[in-house]
mmCIF file of the N, C-alpha and C atoms, coordinates in Angstrom:
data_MODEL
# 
_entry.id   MODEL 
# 
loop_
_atom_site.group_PDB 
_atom_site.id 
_atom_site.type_symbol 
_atom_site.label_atom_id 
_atom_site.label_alt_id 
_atom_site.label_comp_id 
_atom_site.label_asym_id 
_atom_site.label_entity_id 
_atom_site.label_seq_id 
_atom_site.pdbx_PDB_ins_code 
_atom_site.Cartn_x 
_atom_site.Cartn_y 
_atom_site.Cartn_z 
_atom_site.occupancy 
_atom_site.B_iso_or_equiv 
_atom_site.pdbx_formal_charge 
_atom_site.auth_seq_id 
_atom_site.auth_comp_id 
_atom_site.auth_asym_id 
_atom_site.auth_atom_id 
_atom_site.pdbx_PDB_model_num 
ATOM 1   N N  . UNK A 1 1  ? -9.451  5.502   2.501   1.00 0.00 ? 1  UNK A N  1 
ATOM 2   C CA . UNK A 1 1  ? -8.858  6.276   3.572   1.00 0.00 ? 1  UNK A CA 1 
ATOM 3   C C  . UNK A 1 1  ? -7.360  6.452   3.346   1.00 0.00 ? 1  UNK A C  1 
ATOM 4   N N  . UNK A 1 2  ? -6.714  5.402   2.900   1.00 0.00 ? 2  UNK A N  1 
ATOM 5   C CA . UNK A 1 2  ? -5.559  5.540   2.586   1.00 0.00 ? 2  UNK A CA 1 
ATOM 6   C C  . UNK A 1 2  ? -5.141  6.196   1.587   1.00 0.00 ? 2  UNK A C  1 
ATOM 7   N N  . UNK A 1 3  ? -6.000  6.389   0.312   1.00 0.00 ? 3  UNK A N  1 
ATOM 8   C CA . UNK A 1 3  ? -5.560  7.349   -0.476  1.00 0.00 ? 3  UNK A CA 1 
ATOM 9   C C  . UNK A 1 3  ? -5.643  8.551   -0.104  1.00 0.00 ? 3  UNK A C  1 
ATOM 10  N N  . UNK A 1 4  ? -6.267  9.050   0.685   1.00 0.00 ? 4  UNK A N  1 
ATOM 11  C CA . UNK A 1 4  ? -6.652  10.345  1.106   1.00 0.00 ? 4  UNK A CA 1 
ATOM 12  C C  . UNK A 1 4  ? -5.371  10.835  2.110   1.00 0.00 ? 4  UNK A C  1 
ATOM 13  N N  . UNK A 1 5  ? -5.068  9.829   2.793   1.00 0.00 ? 5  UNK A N  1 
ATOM 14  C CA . UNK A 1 5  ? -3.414  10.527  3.482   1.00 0.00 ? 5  UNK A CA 1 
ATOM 15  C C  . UNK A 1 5  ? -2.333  10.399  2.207   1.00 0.00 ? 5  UNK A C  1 
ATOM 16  N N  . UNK A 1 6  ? -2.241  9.649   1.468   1.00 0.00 ? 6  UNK A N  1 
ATOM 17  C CA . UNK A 1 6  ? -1.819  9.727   0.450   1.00 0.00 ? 6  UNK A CA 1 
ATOM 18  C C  . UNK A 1 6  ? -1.462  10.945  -0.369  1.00 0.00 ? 6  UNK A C  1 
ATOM 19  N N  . UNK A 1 7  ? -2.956  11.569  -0.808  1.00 0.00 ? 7  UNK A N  1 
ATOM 20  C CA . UNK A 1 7  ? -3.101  12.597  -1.567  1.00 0.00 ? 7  UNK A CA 1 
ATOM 21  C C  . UNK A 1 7  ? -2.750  13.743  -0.543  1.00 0.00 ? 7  UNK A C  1 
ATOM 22  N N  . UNK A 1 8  ? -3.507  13.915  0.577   1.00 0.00 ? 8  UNK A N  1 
ATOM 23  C CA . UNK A 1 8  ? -3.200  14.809  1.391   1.00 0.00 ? 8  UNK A CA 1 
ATOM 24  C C  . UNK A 1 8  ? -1.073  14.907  1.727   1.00 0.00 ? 8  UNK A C  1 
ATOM 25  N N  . UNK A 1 9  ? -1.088  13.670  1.805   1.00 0.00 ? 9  UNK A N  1 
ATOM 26  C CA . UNK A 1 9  ? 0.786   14.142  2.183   1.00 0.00 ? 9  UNK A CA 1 
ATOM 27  C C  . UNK A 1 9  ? 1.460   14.799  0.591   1.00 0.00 ? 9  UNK A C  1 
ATOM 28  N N  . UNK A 1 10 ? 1.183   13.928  -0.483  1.00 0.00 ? 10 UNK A N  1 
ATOM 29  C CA . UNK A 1 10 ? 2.050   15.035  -1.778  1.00 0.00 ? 10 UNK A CA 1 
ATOM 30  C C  . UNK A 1 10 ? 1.369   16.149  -1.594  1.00 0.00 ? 10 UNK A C  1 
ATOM 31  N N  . UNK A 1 11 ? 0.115   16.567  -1.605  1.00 0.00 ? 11 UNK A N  1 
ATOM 32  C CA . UNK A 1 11 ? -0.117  17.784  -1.572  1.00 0.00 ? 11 UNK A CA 1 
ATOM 33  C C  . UNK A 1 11 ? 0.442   18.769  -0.612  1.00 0.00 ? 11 UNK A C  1 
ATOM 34  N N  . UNK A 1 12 ? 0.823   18.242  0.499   1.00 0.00 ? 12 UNK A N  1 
ATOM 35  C CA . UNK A 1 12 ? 1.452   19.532  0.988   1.00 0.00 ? 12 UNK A CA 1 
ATOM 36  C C  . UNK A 1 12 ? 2.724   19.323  0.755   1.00 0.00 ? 12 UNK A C  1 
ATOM 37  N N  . UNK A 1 13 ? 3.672   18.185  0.155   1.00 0.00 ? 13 UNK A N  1 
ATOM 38  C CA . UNK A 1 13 ? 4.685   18.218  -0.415  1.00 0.00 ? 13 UNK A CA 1 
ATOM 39  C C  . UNK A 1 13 ? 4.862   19.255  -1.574  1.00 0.00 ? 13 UNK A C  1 
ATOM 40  N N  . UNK A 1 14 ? 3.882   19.074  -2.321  1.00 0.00 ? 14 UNK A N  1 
ATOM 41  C CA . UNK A 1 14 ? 3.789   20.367  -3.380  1.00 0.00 ? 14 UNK A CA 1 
ATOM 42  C C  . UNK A 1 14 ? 3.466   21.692  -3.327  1.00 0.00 ? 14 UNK A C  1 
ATOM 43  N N  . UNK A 1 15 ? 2.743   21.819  -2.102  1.00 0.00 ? 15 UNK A N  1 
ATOM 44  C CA . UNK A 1 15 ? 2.175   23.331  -1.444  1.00 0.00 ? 15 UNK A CA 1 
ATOM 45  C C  . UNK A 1 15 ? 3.699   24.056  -1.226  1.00 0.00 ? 15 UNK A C  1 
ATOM 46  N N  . UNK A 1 16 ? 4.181   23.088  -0.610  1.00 0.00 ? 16 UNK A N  1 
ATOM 47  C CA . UNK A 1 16 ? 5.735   23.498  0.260   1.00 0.00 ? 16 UNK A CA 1 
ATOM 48  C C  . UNK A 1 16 ? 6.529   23.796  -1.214  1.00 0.00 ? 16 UNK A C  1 
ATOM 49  N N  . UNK A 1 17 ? 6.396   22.948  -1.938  1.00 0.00 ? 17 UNK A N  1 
ATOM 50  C CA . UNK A 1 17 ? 7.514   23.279  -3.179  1.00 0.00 ? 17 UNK A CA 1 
ATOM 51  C C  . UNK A 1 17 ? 7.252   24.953  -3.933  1.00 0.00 ? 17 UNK A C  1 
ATOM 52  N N  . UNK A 1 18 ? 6.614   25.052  -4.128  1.00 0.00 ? 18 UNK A N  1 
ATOM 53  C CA . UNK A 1 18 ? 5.412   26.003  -4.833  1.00 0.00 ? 18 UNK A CA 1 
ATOM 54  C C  . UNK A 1 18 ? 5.851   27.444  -3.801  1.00 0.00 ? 18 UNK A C  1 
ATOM 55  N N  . UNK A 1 19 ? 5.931   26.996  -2.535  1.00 0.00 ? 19 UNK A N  1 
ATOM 56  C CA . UNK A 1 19 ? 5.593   28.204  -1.710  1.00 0.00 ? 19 UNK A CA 1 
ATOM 57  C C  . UNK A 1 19 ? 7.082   28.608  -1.402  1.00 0.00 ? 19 UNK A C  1 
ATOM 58  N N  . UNK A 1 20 ? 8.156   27.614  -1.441  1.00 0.00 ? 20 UNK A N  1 
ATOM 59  C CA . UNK A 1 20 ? 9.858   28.122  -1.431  1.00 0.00 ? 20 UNK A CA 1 
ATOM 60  C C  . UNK A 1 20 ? 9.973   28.302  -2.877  1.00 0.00 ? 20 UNK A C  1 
ATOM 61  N N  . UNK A 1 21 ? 9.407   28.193  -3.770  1.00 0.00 ? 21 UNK A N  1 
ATOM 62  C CA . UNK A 1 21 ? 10.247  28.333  -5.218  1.00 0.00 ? 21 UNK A CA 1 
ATOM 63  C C  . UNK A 1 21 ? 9.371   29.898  -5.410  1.00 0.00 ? 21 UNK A C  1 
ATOM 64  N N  . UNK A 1 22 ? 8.326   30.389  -5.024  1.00 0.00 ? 22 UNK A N  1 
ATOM 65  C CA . UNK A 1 22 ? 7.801   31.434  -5.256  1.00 0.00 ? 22 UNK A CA 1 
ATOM 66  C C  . UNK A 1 22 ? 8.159   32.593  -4.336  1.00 0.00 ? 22 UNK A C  1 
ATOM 67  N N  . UNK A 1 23 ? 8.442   32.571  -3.216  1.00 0.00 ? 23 UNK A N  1 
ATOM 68  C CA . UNK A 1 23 ? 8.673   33.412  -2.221  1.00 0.00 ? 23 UNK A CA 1 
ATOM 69  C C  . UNK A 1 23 ? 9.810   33.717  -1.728  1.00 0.00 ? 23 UNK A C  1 
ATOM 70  N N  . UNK A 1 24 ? 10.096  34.642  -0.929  1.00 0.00 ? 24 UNK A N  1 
ATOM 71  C CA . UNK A 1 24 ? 11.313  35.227  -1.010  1.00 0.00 ? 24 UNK A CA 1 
ATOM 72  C C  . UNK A 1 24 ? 12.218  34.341  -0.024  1.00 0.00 ? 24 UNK A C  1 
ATOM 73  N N  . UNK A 1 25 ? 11.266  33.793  0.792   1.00 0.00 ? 25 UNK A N  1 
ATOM 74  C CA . UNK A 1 25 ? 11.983  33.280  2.404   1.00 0.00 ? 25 UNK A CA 1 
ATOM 75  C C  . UNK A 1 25 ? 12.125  32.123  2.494   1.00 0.00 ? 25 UNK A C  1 
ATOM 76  N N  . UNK A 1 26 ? 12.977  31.234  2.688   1.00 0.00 ? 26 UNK A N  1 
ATOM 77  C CA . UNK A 1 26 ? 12.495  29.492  2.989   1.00 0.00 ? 26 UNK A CA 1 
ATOM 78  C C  . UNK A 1 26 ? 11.986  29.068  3.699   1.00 0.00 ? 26 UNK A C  1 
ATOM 79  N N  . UNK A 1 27 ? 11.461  27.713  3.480   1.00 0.00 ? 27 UNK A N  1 
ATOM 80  C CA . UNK A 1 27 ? 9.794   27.414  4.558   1.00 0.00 ? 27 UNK A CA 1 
ATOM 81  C C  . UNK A 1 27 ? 10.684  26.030  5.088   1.00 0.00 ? 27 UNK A C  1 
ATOM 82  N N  . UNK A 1 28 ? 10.662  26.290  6.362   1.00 0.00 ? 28 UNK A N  1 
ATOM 83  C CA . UNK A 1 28 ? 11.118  24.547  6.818   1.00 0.00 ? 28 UNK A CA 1 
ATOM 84  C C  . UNK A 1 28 ? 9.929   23.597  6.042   1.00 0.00 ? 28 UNK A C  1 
ATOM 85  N N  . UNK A 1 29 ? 10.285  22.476  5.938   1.00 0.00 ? 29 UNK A N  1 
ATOM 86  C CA . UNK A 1 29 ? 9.821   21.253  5.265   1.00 0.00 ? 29 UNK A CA 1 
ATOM 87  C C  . UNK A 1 29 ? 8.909   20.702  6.562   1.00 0.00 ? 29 UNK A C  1 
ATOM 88  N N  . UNK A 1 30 ? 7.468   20.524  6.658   1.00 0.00 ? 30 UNK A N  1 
ATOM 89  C CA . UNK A 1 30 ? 6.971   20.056  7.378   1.00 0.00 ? 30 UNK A CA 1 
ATOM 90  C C  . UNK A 1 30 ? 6.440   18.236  6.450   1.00 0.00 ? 30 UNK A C  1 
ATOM 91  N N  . UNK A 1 31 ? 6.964   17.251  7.162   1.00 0.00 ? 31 UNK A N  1 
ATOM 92  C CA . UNK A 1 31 ? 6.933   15.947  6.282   1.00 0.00 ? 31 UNK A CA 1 
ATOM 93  C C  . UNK A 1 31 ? 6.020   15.199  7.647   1.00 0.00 ? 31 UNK A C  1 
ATOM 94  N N  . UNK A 1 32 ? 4.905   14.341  7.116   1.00 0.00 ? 32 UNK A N  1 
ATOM 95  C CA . UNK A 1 32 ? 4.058   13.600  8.242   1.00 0.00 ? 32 UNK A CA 1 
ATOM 96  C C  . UNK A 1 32 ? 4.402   12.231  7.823   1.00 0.00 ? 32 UNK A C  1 
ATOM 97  N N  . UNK A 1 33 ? 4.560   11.548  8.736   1.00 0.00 ? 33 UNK A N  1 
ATOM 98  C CA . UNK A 1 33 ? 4.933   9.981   8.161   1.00 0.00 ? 33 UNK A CA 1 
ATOM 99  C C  . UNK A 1 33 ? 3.581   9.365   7.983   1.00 0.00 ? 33 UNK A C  1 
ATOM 100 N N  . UNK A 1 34 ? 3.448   8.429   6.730   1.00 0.00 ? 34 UNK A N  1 
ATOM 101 C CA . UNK A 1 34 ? 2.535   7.641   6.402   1.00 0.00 ? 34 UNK A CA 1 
ATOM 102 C C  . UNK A 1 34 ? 2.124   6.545   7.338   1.00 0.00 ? 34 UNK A C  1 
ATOM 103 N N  . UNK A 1 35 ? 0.907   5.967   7.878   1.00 0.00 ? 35 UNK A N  1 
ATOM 104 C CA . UNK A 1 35 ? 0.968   4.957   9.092   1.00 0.00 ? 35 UNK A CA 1 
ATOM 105 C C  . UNK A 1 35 ? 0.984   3.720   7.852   1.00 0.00 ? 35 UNK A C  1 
ATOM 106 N N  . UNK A 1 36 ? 2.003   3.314   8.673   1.00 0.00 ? 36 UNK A N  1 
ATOM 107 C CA . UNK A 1 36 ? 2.550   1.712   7.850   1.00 0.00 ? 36 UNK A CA 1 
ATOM 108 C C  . UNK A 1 36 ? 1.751   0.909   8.678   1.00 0.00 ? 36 UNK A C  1 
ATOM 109 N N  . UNK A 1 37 ? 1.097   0.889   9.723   1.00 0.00 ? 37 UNK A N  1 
ATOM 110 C CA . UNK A 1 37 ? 0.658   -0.031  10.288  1.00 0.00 ? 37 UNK A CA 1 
ATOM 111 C C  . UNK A 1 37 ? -0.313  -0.885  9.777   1.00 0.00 ? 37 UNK A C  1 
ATOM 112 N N  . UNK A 1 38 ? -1.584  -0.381  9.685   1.00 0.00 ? 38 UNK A N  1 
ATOM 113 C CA . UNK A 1 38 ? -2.238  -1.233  8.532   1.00 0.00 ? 38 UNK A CA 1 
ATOM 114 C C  . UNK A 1 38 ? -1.804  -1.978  7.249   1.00 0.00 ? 38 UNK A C  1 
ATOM 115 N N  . UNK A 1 39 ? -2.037  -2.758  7.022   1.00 0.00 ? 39 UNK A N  1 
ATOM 116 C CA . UNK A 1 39 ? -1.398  -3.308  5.750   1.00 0.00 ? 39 UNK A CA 1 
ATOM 117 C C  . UNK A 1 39 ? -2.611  -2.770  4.357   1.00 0.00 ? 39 UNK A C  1 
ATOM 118 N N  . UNK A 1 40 ? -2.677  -2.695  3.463   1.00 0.00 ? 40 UNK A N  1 
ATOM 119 C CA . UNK A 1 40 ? -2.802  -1.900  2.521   1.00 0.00 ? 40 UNK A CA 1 
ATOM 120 C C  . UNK A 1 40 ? -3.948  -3.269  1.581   1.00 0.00 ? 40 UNK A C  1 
ATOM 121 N N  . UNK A 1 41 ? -3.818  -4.585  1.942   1.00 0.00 ? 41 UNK A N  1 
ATOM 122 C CA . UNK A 1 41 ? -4.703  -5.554  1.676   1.00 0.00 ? 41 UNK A CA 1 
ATOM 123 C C  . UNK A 1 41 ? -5.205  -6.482  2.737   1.00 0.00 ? 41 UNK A C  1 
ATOM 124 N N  . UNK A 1 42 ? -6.367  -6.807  3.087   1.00 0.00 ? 42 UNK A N  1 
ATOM 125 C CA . UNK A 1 42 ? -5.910  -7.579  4.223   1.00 0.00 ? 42 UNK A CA 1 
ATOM 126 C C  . UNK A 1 42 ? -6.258  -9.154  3.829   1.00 0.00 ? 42 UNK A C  1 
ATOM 127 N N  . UNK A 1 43 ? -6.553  -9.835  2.594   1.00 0.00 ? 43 UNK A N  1 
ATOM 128 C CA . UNK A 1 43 ? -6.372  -10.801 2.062   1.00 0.00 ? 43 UNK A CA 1 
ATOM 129 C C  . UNK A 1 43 ? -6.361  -11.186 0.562   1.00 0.00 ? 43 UNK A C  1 
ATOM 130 N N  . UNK A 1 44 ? -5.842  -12.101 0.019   1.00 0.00 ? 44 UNK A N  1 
ATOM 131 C CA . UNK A 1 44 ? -6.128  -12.242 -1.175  1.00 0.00 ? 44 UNK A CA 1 
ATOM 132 C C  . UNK A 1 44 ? -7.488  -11.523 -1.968  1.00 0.00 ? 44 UNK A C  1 
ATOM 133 N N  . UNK A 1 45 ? -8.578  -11.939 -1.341  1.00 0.00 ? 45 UNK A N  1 
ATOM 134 C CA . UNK A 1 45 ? -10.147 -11.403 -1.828  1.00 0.00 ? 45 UNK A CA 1 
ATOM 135 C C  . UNK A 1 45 ? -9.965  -10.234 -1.321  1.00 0.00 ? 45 UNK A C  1 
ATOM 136 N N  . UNK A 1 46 ? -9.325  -9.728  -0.612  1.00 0.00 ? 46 UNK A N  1 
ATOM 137 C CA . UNK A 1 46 ? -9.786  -7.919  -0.357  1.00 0.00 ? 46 UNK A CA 1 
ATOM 138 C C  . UNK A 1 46 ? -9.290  -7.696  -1.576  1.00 0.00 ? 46 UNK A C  1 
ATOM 139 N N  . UNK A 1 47 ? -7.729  -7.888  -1.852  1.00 0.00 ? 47 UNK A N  1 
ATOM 140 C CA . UNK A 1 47 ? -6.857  -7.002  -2.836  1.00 0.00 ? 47 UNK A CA 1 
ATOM 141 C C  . UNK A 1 47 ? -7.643  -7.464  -4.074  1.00 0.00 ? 47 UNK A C  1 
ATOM 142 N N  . UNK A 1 48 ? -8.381  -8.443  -4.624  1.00 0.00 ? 48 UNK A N  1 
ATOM 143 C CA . UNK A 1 48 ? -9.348  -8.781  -5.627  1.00 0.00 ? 48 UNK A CA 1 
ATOM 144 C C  . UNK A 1 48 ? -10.466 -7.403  -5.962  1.00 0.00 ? 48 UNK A C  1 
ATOM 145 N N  . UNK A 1 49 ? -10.941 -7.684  -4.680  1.00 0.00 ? 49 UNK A N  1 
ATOM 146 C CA . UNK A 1 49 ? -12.362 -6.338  -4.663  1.00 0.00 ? 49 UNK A CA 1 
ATOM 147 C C  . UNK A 1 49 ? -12.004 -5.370  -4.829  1.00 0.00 ? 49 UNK A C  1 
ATOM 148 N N  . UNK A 1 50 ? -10.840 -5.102  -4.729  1.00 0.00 ? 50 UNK A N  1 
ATOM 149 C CA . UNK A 1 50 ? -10.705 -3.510  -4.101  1.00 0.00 ? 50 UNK A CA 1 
ATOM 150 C C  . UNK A 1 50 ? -9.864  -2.875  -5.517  1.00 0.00 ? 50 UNK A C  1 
ATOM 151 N N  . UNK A 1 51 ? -9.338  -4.175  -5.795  1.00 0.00 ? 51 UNK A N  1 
ATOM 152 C CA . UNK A 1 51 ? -8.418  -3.678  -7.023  1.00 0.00 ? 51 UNK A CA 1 
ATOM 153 C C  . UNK A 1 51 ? -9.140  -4.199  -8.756  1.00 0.00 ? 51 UNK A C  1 
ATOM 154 N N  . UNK A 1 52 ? -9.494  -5.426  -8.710  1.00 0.00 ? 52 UNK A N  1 
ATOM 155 C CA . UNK A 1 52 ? -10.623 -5.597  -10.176 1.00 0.00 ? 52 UNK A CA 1 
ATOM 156 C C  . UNK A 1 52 ? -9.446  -6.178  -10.194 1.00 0.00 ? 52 UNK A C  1 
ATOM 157 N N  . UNK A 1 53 ? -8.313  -6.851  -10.261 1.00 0.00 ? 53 UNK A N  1 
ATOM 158 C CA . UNK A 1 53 ? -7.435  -7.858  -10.261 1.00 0.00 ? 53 UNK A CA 1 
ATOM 159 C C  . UNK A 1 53 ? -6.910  -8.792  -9.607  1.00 0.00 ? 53 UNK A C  1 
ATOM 160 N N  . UNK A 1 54 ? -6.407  -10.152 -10.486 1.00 0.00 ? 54 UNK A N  1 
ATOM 161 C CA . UNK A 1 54 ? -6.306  -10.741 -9.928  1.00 0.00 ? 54 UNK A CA 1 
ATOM 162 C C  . UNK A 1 54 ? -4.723  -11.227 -8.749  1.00 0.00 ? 54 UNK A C  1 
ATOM 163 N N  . UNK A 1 55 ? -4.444  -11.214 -7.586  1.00 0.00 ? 55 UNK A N  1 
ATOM 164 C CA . UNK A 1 55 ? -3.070  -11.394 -7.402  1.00 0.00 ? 55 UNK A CA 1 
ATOM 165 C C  . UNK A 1 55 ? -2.212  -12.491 -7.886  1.00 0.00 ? 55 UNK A C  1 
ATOM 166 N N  . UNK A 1 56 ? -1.098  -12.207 -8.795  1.00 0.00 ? 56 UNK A N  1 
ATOM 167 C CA . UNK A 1 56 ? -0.259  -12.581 -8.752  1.00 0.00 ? 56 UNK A CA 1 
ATOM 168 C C  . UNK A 1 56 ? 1.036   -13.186 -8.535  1.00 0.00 ? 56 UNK A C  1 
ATOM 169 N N  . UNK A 1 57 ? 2.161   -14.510 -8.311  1.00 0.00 ? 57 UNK A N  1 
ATOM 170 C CA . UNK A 1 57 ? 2.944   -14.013 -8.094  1.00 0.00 ? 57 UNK A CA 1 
ATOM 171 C C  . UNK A 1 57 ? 4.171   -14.073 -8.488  1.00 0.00 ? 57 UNK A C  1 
ATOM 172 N N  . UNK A 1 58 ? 5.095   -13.746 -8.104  1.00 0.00 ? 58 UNK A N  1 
ATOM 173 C CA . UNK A 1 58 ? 6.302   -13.721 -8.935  1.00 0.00 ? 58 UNK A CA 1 
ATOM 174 C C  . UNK A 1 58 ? 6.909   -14.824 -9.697  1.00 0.00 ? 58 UNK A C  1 
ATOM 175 N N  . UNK A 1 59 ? 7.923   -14.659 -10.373 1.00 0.00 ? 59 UNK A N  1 
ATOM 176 C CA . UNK A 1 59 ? 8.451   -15.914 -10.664 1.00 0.00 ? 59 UNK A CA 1 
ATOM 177 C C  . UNK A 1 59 ? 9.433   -16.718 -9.850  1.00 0.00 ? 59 UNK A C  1 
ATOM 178 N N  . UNK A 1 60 ? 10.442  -15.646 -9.452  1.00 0.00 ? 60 UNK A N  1 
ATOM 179 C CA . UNK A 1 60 ? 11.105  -16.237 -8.548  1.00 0.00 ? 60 UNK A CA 1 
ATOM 180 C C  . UNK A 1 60 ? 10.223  -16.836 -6.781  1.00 0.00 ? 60 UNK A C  1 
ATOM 181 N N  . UNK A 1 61 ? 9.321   -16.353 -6.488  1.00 0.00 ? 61 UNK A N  1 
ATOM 182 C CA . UNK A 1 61 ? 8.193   -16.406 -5.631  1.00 0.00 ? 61 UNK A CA 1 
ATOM 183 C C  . UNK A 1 61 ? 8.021   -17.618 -5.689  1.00 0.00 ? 61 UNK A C  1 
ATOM 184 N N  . UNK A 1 62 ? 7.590   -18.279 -6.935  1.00 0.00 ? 62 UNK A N  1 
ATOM 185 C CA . UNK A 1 62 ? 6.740   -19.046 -7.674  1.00 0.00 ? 62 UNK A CA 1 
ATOM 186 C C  . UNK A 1 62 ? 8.394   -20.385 -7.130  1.00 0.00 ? 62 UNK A C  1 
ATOM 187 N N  . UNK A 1 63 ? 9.620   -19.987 -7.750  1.00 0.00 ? 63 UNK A N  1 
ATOM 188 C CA . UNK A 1 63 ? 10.836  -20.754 -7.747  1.00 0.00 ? 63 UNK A CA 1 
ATOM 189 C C  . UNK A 1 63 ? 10.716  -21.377 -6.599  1.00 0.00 ? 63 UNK A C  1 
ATOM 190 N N  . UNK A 1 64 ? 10.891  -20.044 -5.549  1.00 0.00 ? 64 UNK A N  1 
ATOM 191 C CA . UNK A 1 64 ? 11.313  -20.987 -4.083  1.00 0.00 ? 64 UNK A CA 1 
ATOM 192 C C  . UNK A 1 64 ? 9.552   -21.257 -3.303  1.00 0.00 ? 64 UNK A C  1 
ATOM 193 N N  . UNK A 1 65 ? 9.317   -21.883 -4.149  1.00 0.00 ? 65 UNK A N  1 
ATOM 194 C CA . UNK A 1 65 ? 8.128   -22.964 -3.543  1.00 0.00 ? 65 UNK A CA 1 
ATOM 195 C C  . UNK A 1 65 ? 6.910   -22.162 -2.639  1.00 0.00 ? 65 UNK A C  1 
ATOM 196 N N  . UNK A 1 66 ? 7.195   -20.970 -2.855  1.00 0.00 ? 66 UNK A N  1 
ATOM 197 C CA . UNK A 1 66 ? 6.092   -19.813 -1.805  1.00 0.00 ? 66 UNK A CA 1 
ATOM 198 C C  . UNK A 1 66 ? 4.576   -20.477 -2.304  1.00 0.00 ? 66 UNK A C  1 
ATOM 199 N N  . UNK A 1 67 ? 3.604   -20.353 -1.473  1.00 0.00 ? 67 UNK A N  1 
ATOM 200 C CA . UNK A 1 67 ? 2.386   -20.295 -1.785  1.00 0.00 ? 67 UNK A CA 1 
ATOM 201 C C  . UNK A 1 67 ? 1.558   -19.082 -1.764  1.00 0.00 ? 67 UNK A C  1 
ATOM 202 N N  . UNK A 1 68 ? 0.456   -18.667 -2.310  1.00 0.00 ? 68 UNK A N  1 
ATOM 203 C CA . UNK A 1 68 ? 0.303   -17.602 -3.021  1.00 0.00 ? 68 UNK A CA 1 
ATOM 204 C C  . UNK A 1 68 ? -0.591  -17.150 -1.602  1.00 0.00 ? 68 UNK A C  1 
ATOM 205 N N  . UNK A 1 69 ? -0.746  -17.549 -0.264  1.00 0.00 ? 69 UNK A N  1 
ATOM 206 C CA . UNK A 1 69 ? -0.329  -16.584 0.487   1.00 0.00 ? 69 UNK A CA 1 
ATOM 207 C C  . UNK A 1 69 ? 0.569   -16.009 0.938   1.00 0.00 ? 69 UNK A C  1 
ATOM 208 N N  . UNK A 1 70 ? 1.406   -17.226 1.299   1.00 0.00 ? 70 UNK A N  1 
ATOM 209 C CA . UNK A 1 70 ? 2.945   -16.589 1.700   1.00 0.00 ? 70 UNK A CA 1 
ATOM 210 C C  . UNK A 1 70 ? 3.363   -15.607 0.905   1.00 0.00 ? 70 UNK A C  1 
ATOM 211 N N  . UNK A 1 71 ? 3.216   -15.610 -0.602  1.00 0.00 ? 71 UNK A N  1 
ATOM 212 C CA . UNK A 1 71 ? 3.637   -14.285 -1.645  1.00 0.00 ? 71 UNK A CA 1 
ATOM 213 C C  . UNK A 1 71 ? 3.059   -13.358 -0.988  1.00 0.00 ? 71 UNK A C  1 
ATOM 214 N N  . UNK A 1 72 ? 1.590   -13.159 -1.009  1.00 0.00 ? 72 UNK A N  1 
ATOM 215 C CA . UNK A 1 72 ? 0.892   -11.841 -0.608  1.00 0.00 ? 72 UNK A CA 1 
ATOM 216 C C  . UNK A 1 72 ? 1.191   -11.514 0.966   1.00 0.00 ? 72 UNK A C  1 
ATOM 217 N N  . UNK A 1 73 ? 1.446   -12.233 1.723   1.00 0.00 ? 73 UNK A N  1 
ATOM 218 C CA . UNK A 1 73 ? 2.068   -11.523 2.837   1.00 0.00 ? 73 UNK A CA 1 
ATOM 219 C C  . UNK A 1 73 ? 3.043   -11.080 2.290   1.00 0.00 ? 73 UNK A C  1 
ATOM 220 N N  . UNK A 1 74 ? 4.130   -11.734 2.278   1.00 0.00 ? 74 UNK A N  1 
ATOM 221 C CA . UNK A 1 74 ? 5.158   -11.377 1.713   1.00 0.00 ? 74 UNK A CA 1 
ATOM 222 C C  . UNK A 1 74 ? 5.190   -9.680  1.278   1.00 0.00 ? 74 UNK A C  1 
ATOM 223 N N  . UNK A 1 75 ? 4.642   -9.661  0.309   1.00 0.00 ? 75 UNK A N  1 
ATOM 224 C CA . UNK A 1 75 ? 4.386   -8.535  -0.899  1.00 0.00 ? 75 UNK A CA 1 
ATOM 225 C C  . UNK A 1 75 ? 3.589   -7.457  -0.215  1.00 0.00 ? 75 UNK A C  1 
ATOM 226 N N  . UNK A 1 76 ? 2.526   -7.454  0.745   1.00 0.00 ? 76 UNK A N  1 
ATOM 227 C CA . UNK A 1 76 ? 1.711   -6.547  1.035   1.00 0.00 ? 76 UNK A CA 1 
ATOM 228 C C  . UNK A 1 76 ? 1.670   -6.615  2.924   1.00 0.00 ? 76 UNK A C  1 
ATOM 229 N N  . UNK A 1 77 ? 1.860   -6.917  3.565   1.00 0.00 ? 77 UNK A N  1 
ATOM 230 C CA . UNK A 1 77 ? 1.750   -7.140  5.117   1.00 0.00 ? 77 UNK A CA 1 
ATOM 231 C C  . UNK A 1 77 ? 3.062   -6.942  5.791   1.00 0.00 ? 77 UNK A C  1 
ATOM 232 N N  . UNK A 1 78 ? 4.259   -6.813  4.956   1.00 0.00 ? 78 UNK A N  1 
ATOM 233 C CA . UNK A 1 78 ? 5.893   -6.774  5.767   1.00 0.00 ? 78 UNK A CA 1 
ATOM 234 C C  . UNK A 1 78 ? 5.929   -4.924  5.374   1.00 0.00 ? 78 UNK A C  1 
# 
């Protein structure tokens, strides 16, 4: 679902480009904001399934003593 607002928002980012660089008149910029609300994983094992990888986390992550949920909030839920 999320790729699909995804794809759907560049695409009319590019419709719009396409349609002022071709035409005589300028087109106001119609821009839809992406809903940030959902978070984009909703746990370690989702982002596993969904992606065929495994999460990671940083090094510095890794430094200040985070645990590899705190990373993935961190990284995917803020």
């Amino acid at each position: 679902m999320e790729n699909k607002k995804t794809f759907d928002f560049f695409t009319s980012l590019i419709d719009q480009a396409f349609n002022k660089a071709f035409s005589g008149e300028p087109e106001e910029p119609v821009v839809e904001e992406l809903e940030t609300d959902q978070p984009l994983y909703e746990s370690i094992e989702d982002y596993t399934a969904k992606t065929g990888k495994r999460f990671r986390m940083t090094k510095t992550q890794k430094e200040l003593g985070m645990t590899r949920e705190e990373a993935f909030t961190l990284q995917f839920k803020n």
